[in-house]
C-alpha positions as a Markdown table, in Angstrom:
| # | Residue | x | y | z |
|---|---|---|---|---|
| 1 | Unk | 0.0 | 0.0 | 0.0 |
| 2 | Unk | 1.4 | 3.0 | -0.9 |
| 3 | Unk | 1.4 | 6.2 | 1.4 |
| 4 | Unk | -0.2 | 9.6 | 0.1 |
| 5 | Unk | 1.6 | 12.8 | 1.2 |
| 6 | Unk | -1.3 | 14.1 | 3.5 |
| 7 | Unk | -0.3 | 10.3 | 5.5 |
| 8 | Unk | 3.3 | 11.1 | 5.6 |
| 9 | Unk | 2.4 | 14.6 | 6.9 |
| 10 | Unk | 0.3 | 13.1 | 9.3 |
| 11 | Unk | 2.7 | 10.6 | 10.7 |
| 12 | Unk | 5.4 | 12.7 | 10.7 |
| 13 | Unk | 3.1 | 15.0 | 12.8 |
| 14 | Unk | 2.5 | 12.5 | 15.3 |
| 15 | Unk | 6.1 | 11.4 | 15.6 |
| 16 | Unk | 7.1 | 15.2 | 16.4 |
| 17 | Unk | 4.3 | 15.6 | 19.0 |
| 18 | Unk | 4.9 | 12.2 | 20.5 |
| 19 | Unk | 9.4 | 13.2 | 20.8 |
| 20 | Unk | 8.0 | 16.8 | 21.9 |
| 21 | Unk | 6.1 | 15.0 | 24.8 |
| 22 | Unk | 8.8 | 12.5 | 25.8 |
| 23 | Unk | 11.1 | 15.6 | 26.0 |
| 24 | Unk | 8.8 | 17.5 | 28.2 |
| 25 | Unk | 8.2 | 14.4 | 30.2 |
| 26 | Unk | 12.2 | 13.7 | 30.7 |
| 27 | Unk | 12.6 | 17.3 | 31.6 |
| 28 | Unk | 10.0 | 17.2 | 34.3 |
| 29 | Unk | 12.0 | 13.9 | 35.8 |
| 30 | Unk | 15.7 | 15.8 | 36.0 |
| 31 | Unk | 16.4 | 16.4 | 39.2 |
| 32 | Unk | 16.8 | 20.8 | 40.0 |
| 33 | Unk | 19.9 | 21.9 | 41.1 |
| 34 | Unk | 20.0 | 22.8 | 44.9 |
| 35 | Unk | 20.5 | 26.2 | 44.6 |
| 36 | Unk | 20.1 | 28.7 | 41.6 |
| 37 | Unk | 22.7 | 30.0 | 40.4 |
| 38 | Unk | 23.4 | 33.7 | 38.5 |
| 39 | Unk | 23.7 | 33.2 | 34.6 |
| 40 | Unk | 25.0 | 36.1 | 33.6 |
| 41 | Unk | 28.4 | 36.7 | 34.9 |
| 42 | Unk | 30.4 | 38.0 | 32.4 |
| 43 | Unk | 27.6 | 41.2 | 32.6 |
| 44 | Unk | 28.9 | 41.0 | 36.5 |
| 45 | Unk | 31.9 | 41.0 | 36.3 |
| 46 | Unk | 32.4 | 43.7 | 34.0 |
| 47 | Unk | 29.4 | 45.9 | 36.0 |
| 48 | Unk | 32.2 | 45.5 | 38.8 |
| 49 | Unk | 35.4 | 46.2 | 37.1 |
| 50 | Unk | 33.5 | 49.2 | 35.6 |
| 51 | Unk | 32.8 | 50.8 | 38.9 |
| 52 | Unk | 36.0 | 50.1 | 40.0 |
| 53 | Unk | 37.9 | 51.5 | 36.8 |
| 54 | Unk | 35.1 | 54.5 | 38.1 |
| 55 | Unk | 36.2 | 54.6 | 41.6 |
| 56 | Unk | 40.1 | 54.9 | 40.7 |
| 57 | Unk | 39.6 | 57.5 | 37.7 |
| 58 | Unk | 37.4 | 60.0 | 40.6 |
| 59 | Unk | 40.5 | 59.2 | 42.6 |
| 60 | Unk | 43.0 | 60.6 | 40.1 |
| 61 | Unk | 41.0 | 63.5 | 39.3 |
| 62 | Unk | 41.0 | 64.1 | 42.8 |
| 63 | Unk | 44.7 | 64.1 | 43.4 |
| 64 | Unk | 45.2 | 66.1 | 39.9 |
| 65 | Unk | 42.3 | 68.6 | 41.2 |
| 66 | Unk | 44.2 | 69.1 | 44.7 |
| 67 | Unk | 47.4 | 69.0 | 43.2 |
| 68 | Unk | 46.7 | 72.1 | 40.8 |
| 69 | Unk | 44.9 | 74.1 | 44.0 |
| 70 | Unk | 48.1 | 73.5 | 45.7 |
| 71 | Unk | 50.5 | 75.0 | 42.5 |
| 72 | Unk | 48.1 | 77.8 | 42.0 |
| 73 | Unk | 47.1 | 78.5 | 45.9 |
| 74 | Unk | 43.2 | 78.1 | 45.1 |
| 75 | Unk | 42.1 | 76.2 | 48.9 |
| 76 | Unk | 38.5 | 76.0 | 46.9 |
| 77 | Unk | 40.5 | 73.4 | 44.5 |
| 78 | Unk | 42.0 | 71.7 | 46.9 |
| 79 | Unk | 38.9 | 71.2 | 49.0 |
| 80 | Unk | 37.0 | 69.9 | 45.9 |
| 81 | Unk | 40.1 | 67.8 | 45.0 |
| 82 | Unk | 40.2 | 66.0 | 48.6 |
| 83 | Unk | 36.6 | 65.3 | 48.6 |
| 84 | Unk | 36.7 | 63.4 | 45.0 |
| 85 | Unk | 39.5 | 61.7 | 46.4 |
| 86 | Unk | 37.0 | 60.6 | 49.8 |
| 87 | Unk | 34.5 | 60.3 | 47.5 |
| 88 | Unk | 37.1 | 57.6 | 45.4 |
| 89 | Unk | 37.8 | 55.9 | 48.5 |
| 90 | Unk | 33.3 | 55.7 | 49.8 |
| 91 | Unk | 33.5 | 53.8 | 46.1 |
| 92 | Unk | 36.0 | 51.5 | 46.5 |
| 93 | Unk | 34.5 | 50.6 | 50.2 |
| 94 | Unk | 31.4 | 49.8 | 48.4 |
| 95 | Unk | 32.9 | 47.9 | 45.8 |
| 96 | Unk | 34.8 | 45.8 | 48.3 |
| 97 | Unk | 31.7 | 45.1 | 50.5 |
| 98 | Unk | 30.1 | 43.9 | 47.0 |
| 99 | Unk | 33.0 | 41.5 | 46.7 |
| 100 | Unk | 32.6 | 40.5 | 50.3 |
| 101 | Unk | 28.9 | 39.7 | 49.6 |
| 102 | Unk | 29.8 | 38.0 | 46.2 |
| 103 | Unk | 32.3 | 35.5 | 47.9 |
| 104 | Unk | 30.2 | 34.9 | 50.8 |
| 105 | Unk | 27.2 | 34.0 | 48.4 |
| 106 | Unk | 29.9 | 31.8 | 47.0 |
| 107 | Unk | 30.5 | 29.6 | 49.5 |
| 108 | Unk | 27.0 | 29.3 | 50.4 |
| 109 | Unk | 26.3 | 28.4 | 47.3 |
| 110 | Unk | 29.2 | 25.8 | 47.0 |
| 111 | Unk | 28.4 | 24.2 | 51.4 |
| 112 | Unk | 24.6 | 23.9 | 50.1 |
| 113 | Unk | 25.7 | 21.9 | 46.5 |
| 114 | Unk | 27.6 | 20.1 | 48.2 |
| 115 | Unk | 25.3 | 18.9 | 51.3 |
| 116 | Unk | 22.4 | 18.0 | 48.6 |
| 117 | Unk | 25.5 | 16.3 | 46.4 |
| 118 | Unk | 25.5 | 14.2 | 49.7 |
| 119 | Unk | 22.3 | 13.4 | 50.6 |
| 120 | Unk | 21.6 | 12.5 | 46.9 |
């Protein structure tokens, strides 16, 4: 018996929906991972480095901006040059108590893997 096209359609309709429910069926049996973790870190990573690179250039200008008050006797300069350069130093703080937070996310992250790595 030969098949028509509108069969072959047909059956390779079926076959699709049947391997489309067997995939949904196998994903639903993997077992989640215990904890979730970020998927974008390259955007991270380079959010940080950015601030950072930020914090360092405000320090410069700072040092430059107190620098020239100092050559040219303008107190106003130096006062606006030394409070970039505390300014630089609140941003770095912050950027440091990020990367505090980051690592101690980390291991979290890593003792809680690792206890359902155990019980598994």
């Amino acid at each position: 018996m030969k098949m028509s096209m509108a069969m072959r359609l047909r059956l390779l309709h079926r076959f699709a929906s049947f391997l489309a429910v067997a995939a949904l069926g196998f994903l639903a049996l993997m077992p989640l991972p215990a904890m979730a973790m970020p998927t974008d870190h390259l955007t991270i990573t380079f959010a940080t480095m950015a601030n950072k690179a930020d914090a360092k250039a405000k320090e410069v200008e700072g040092k430059l901006e107190s620098a020239a008050g100092a050559l040219t006797g303008d107190t106003g300069k130096q006062i606006k040059g030394n409070a970039k350069q505390v300014q630089a130093s609140a941003m770095k703080a912050g950027e440091n108590m990020k990367d505090g937070a980051k690592s101690v996310a980390k291991k979290i992250g890593n003792a809680a893997d690792s206890i359902a790595n155990d019980k598994s």
